[in-house]
N, C-alpha and C positions, 0 to 999 in steps of 0.2 A: 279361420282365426289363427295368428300367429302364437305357436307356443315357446317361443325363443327360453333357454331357462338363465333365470338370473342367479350369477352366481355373487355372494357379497363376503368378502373377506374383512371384521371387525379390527382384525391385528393390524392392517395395513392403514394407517392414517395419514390423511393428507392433512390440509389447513386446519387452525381454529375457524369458525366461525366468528367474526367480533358482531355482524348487524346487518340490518337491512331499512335501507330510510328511502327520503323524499326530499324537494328541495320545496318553501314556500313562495318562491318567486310566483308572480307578482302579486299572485292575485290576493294575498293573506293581508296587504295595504288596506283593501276595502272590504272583504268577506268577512275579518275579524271585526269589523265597525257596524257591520248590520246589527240593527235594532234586535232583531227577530233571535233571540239567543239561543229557540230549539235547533231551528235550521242549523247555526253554526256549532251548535254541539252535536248535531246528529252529521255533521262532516267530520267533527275532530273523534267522533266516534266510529267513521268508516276508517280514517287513517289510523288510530291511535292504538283503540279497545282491546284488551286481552279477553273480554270478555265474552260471553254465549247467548243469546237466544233462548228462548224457551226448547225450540225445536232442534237444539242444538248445533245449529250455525254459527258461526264465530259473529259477534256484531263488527267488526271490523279487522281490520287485515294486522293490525299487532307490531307498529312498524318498532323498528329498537334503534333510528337513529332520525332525527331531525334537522335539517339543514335549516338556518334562518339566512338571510342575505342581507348583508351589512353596506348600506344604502351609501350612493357618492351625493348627494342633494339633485341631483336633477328635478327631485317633482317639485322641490323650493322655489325653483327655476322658470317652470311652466314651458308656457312656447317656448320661450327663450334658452330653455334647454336645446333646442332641436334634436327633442326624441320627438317622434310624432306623436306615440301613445300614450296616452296619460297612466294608462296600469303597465307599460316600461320602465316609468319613471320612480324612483325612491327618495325618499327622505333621508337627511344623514344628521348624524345626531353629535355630530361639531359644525360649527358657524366659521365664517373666516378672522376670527378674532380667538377661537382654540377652545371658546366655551361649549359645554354640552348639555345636552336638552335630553334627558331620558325619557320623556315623553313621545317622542319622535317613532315611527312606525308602529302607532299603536295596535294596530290591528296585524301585525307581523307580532306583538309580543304577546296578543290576545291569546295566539296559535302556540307559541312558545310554552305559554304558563298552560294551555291545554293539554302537549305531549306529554310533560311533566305530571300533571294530575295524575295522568293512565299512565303511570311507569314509563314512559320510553327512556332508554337508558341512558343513548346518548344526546349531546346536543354538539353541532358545526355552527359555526361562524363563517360565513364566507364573503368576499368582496370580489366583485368585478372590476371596480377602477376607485382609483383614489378619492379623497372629495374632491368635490368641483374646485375647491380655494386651494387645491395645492397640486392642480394639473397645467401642461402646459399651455393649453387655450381654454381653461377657463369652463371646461365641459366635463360631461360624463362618457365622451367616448374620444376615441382617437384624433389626433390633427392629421394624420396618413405617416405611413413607416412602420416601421416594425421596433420604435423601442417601448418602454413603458413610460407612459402617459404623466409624469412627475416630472415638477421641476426642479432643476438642479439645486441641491443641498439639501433636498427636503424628505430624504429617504429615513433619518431619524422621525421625524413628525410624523412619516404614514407609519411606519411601526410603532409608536409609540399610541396614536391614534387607535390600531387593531388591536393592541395592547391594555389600552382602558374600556375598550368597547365589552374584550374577550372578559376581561376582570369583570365587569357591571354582569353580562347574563349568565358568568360562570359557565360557561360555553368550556367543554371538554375538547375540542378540537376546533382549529381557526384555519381556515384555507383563503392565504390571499391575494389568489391570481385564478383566472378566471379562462382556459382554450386560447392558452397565450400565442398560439399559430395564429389565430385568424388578426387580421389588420384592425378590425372594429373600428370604420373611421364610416362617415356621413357620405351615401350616396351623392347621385349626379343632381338632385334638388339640394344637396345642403344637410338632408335629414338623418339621422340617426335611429336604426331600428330598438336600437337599447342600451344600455349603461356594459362599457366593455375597453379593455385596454390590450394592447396585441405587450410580450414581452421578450427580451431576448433569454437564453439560459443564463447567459452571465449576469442575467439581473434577477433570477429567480434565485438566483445564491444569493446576491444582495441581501435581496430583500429577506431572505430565510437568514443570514446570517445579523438581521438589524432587528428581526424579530427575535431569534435567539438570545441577544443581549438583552432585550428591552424584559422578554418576559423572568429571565430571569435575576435582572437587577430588580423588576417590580416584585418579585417574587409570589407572581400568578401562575395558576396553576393548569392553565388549557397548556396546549402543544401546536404545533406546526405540523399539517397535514399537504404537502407538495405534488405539483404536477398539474391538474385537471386537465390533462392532455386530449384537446379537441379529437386526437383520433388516434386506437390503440394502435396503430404502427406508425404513427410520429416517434413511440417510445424508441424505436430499433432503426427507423427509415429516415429520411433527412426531410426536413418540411422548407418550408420559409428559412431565410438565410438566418443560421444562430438559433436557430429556434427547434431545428427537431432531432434525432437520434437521442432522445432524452436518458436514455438508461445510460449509457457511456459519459455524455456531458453532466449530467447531474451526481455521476455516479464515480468517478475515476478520478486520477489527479488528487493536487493538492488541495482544492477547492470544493472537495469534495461534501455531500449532505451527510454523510455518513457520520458520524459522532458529535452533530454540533446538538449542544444543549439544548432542550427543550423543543426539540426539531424528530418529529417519527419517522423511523426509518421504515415508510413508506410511498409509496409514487401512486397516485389515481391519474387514472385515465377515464373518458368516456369512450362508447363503445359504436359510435356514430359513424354510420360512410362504411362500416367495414362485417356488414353481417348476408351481402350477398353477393354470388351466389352459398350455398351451403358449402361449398369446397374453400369459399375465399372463407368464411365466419369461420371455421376449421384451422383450416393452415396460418390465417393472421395469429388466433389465439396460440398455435403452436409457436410461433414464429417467437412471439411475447415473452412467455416463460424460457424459454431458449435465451434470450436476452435477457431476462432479469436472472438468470442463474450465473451468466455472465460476470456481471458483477454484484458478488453476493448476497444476490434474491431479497431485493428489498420488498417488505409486502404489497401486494396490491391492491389495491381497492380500484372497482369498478364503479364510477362517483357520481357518472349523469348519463341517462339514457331515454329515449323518449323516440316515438316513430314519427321521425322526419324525412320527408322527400319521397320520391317513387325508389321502394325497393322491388326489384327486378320484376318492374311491373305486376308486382302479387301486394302489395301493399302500400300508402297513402297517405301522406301525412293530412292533406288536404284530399276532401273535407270530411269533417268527423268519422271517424268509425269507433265503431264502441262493441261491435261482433265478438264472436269466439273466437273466427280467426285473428283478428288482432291479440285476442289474448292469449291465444295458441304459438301468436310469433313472440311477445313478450318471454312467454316462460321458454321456449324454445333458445334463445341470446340467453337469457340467465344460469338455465342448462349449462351452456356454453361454458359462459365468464367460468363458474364454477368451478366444471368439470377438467378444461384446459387453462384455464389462466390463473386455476389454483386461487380468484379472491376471495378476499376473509369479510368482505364487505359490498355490497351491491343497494346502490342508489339510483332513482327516479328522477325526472327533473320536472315537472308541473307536478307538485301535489296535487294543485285547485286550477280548472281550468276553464277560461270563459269562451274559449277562443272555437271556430267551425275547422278544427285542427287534433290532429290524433293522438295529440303526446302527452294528454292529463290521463290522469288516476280517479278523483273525484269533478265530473262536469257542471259548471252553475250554466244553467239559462234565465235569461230574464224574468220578470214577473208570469209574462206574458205567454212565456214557454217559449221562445225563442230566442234562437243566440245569433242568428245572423249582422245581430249589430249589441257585442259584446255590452257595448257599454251600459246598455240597459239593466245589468245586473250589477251597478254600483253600489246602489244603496241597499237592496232585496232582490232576490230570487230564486230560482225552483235548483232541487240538488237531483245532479243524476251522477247513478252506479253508471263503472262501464266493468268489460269480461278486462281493462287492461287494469283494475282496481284489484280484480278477484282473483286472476292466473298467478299476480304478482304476489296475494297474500297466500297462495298456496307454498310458497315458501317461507314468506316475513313469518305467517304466523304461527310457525310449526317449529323453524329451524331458529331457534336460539339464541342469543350471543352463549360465547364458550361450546356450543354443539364441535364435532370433528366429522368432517367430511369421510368415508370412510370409502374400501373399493367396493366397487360392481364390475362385473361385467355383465354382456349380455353375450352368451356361449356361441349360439350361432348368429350375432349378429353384430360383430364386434368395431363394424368399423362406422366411427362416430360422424363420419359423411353421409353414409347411408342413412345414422341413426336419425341426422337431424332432420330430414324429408320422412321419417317415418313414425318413430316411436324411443323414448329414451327413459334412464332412468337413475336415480342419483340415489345417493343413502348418507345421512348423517345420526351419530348415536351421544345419546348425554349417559357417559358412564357413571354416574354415580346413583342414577337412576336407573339405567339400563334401559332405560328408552331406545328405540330405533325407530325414524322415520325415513322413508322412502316418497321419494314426490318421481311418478310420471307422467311422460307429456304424449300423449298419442294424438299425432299431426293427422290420425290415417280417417277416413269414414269406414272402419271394420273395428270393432271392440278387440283388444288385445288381453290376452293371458299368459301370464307369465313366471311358470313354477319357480319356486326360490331354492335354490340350494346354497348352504352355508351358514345356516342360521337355524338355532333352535328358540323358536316363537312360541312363547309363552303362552298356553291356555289357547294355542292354534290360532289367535283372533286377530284380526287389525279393525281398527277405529277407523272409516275413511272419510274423507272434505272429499267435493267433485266439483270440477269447476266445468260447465258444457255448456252447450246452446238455452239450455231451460234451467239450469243449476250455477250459486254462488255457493262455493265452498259447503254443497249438501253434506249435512252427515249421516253418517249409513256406518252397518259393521259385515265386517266379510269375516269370515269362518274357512280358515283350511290355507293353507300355505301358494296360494299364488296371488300374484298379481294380478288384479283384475281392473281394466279400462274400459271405459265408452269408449265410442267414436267421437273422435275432437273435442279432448277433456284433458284436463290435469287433476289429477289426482294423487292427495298427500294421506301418504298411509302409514299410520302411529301404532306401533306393539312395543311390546317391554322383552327382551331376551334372558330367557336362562342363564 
């Protein structure tokens, strides 16, 4: 059994922590509309809940920030949109005559007034592409090229537009561009997989500098949250022409994000394409903060993450997994983001998931029990836990907004290449309390121990959650100053220090 000893230094502070969220894409259209109101509260209870169990399991993962996605009309549209899939498709809540219908996504605002019920603290606003009445062909996704999907003179109307939306749900943060690398235009049948608009950087200033004005002559009170950069080394590396080295182009010059009002001076990224092998998930996150300290360390937030594609052959977007080991790689990337790319914030991208695909939190199947033909679960259907729900609350629900990330090391086992095929361990402390929490991830089939030096731990004791093959966020108490892990668990472990 590995005894590596961890050493944790309190003085040494990295980030705040601001949150940990999800995005409600798509499915919150139709899962907030079921009839059946336990079902959807015992979903908005796995996402949401601060609260316990009798047996003291967390009833759900504690998220503190909630994404809504601020619809271009495509579902208005129907076929006629040529998205294929009817849960791609959104409602938007301007008509092409500038009226608006606050009734519009009601089952997206069911989930909204749900997060808010259970405390979550924040709420985003996000769009993918403009309305359909004020893009260039008439759609919710690309005509082909790389600029933004707007027709000319109409860049006051979409901010203004994002500017009434953000006012109406009181939305703390508004993000509105959406992995402006990719093209987002209609395969070789004509169709479109989703609502999406590719953009250049020069038009991400745009539009960050029309939102600036708008919100602050409306005098609302969300912000400007920039980037959602389809892949963390677009931020430093060059993507599509205009489109990537983003820290430098966003960041440098006279045109710079840096001091415009109402604009956060931060950059999110997604964390997609770039988590293997364990040496690339490493060295890219290095690579990142080395760039953003470049130009004046704007904060990061890591904004969408979800397991898509074959990563190196060890994991599957297709079709469903819902194992340990997925929820082993989950917390393993968040690890990551954390520990190297210093974010103050780490988001999801399917909260609600209908799909035979790996990248939801909470899974609906149909009545029937089956999801091999999603759409079955439009009106009703069955809710499944996955390990990517519970690895991921081993952090939302423990580490805080306002928490500070603090040092670890692991004495003999310092180098975080190694760590992340083996075993790792982070530490954040709420000083006012004196709380410390500690979340490990052991990737290994051998339980792991791990003496702490550096801390004096109160009454000896840690509180622990275990997340394994047979356990959601178990609670247990361990006695006596080490680290203790299963085999293939994450494990968050709560003491109060001297």
């Amino acid at each position: 059994m590995p005894q590596t000893k961890v050493v944790v230094d309190l003085s040494r502070e990295f980030q705040t922590i601001h949150s940990f969220g999800a995005s409600d894409c798509w499915s919150a259209k139709f899962v907030g509309e079921w009839e059946d109101e336990t079902k959807k509260n015992h979903i908005a209870d796995l996402l949401f809940s601060q609260d316990t169990l009798t047996n003291g399991q967390p009833k759900g993962i504690g998220l503190s920030l909630w994404r809504m996605n601020i619809g271009a009309g495509s579902y208005e549209q129907g076929e006629a949109s040529d998205i294929k899939d009817p849960w791609r498709r959104e409602e938007c809540f301007q008509d092409a005559k500038g009226q608006y219908d606050w009734t519009k996504q009601a089952g997206s605002q069911w989930f909204l007034r749900a997060a808010k019920q259970r405390g979550v603290r924040y709420t985003l606003g996000f769009s993918i592409s403009p309305p359909v009445h004020m893009t260039v062909n008439g759609k919710a996704f690309s005509p082909g090229g790389g600029s933004l999907n707007l027709k000319p003179g109409l860049m006051p109307a979409f901010a203004d537009f994002l500017t009434k939306v953000s006012e109406h749900f009181g939305f703390d943060y508004l993000s509105p561009l959406n992995e402006p690398q990719w093209d987002w235009k209609a395969g070789k049948n004509g169709k479109a997989n989703q609502e999406g608009t590719p953009a250049q950087n020069s038009e991400i200033l745009d539009v960050a500098r029309a939102l600036s004005k708008t919100l602050s002559t409306q005098n609302v009170n969300t912000t400007v949250v920039n980037g959602e950069t389809a892949q963390l080394n677009f931020l430093y590396e060059r993507a599509e022409s205009g489109r990537g080295d983003q820290m430098k182009q966003l960041y440098t010059g006279s045109n710079s994000l840096h001091d415009l009002p109402k604009v956060e001076n931060i950059l999110a990224f997604h964390s997609y394409f770039t988590t293997c092998d364990d040496a690339n998930l490493v060295n890219t996150r290095r690579a990142a903060i080395q760039a953003a300290k470049s130009v004046d360390s704007p904060e990061l937030w890591q904004s969408e993450f979800g397991i898509l594609g074959n990563i190196c052959d060890q994991y599957n977007g297709y079709p469903r997994n819902t194992g340990i080991d997925y929820g082993l790689y989950v917390a393993k990337v968040i690890h990551n983001d954390l520990t190297i790319t210093n974010v103050s914030s780490w988001q999801w991208w399917l909260a609600i998931n209908p799909y035979d695909y790996s990248d939801g939190l909470v899974y609906i199947n149909g009545p029937d029990g089956q999801f091999k033909n999603h759409d079955n679960a439009r009106m009703s259907g069955n809710v499944v836990e996955s390990k990517q729900l519970w690895s991921f609350g081993n952090f939302s629900r423990f580490v805080r907004p306002g928490m500070k990330r603090v040092n670890v090391q692991l004495k003999d086992h310092p180098d975080p290449i190694a760590q992340a095929g083996t075993y790792m361990v982070s530490a954040y402390k709420e000083e006012a309390s004196r709380k410390i929490v500690f979340i490990g991830v052991n990737m290994t089939e051998q339980a792991v121990a791990l003496p702490l030096s550096g801390l004096s731990l109160k009454n000896q004791t840690f509180t622990t959650y275990t997340t394994s093959r047979e356990k959601n966020l178990a609670k247990d108490t361990l006695s006596g100053n080490t680290l203790q892990m299963e085999p293939k668990s994450v494990t968050t472990f709560v003491g109060h220090y001297n």
